[in-house]
One Martini backbone bead per residue (centre of mass of N, CA, C, O) as a GRO file, in nm:
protein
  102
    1UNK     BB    1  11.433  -0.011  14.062
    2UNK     BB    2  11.582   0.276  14.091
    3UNK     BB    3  11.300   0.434  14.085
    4UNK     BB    4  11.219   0.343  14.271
    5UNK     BB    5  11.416   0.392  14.534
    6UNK     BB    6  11.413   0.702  14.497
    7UNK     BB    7  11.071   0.786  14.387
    8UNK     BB    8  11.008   0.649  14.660
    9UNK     BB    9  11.111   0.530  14.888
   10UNK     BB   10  11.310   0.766  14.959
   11UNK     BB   11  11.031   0.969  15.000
   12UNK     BB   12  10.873   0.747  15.236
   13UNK     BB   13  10.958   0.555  15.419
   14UNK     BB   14  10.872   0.779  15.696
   15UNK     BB   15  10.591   0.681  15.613
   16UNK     BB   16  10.338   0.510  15.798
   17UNK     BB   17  10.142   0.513  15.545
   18UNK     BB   18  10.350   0.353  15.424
   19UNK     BB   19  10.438   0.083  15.179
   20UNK     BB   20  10.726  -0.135  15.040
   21UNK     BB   21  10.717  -0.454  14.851
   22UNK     BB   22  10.948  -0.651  14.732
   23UNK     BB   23  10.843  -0.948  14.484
   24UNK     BB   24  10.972  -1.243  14.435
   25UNK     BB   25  10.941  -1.493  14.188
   26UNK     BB   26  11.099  -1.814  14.211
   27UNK     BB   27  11.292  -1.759  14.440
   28UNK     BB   28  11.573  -1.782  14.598
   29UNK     BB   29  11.707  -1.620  14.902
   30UNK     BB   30  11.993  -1.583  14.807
   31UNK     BB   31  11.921  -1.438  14.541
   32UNK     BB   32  11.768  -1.221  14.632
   33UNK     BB   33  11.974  -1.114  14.811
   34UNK     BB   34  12.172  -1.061  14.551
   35UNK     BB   35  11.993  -0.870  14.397
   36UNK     BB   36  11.958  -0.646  14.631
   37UNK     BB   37  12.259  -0.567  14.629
   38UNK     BB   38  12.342  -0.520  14.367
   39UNK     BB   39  12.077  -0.271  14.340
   40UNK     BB   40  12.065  -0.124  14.578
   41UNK     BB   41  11.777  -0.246  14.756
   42UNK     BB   42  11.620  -0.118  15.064
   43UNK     BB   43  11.379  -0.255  15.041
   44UNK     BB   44  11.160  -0.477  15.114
   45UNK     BB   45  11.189  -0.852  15.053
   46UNK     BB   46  11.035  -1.101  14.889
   47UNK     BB   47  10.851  -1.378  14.832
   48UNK     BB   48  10.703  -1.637  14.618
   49UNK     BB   49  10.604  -1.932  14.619
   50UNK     BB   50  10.487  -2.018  14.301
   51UNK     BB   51  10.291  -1.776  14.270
   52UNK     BB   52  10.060  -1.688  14.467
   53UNK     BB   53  10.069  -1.399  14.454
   54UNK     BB   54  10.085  -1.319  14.157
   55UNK     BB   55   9.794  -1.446  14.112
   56UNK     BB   56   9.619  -1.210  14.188
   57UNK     BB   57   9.783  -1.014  13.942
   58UNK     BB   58   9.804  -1.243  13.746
   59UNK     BB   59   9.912  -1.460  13.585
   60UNK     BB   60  10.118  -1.716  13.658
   61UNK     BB   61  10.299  -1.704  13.353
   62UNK     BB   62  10.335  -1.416  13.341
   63UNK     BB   63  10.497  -1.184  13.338
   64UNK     BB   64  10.700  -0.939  13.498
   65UNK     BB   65  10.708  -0.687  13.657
   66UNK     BB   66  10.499  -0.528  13.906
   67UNK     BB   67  10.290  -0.233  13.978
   68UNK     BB   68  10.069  -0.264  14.298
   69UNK     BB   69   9.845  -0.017  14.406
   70UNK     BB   70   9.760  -0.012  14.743
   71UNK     BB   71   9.551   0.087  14.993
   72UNK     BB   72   9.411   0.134  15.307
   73UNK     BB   73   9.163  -0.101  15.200
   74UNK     BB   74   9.257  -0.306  14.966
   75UNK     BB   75   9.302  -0.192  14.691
   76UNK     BB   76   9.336  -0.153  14.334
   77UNK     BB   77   9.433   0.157  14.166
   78UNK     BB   78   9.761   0.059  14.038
   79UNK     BB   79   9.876  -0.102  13.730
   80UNK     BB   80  10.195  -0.229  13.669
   81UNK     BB   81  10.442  -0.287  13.331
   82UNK     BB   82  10.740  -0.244  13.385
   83UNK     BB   83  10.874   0.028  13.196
   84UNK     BB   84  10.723   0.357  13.175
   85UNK     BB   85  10.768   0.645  13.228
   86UNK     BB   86  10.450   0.779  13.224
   87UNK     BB   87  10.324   0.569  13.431
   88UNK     BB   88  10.549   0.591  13.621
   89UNK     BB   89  10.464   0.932  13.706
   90UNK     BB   90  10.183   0.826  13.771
   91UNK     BB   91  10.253   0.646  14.014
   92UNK     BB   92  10.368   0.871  14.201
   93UNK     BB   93  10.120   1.098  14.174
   94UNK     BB   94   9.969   0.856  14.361
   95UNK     BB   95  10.109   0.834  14.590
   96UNK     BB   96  10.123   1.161  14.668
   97UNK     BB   97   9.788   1.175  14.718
   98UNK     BB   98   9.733   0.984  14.907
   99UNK     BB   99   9.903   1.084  15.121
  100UNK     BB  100   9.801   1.368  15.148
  101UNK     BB  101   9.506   1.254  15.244
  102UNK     BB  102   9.548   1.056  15.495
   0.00000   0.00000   0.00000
């Protein structure tokens, strides 16, 4: 999450074209907020209870932590998942493009 936070939000947050929401898995809002103040993520945090959200982009028990890259039409691009130097180097220089092209 510090990467994201670093090379990703606080790169493009003022970018209109751009959105980041780190969604956390069936945990309560207390604790996701202690969550985000903890590791210092600045990002907008939301909710999934159940993991409704989370079963469109993976098994429902399957493990967590996916970054999930949608377009402006809905689609996805990339995902990926924990972290990996590599894929990760790879998400962000996707995201770098596609802003470009807006």
């Amino acid at each position: 999450m510090p990467f994201i936070e670093k090379d990703i939000w606080l790169k493009h947050k003022d970018n209109s074209a751009f959105a980041l929401i780190g969604i956390d898995r069936d945990e309560p809002l207390d604790k996701v907020i202690a969550f985000g103040k903890s590791t210092g993520v600045t990002y907008p945090l939301g909710l999934d209870p159940g993991a409704d959200i989370f079963a469109k982009y993976a098994l429902r028990n399957a493990g967590i932590t996916r970054n999930v890259l949608i377009d402006k039409d809905g689609r996805i691009v990339m995902l990926t998942r924990l972290y990996n130097e590599e894929e990760f180097a790879a998400l962000t220089k996707k995201i770098d493009e596609m802003l470009a092209k807006k």
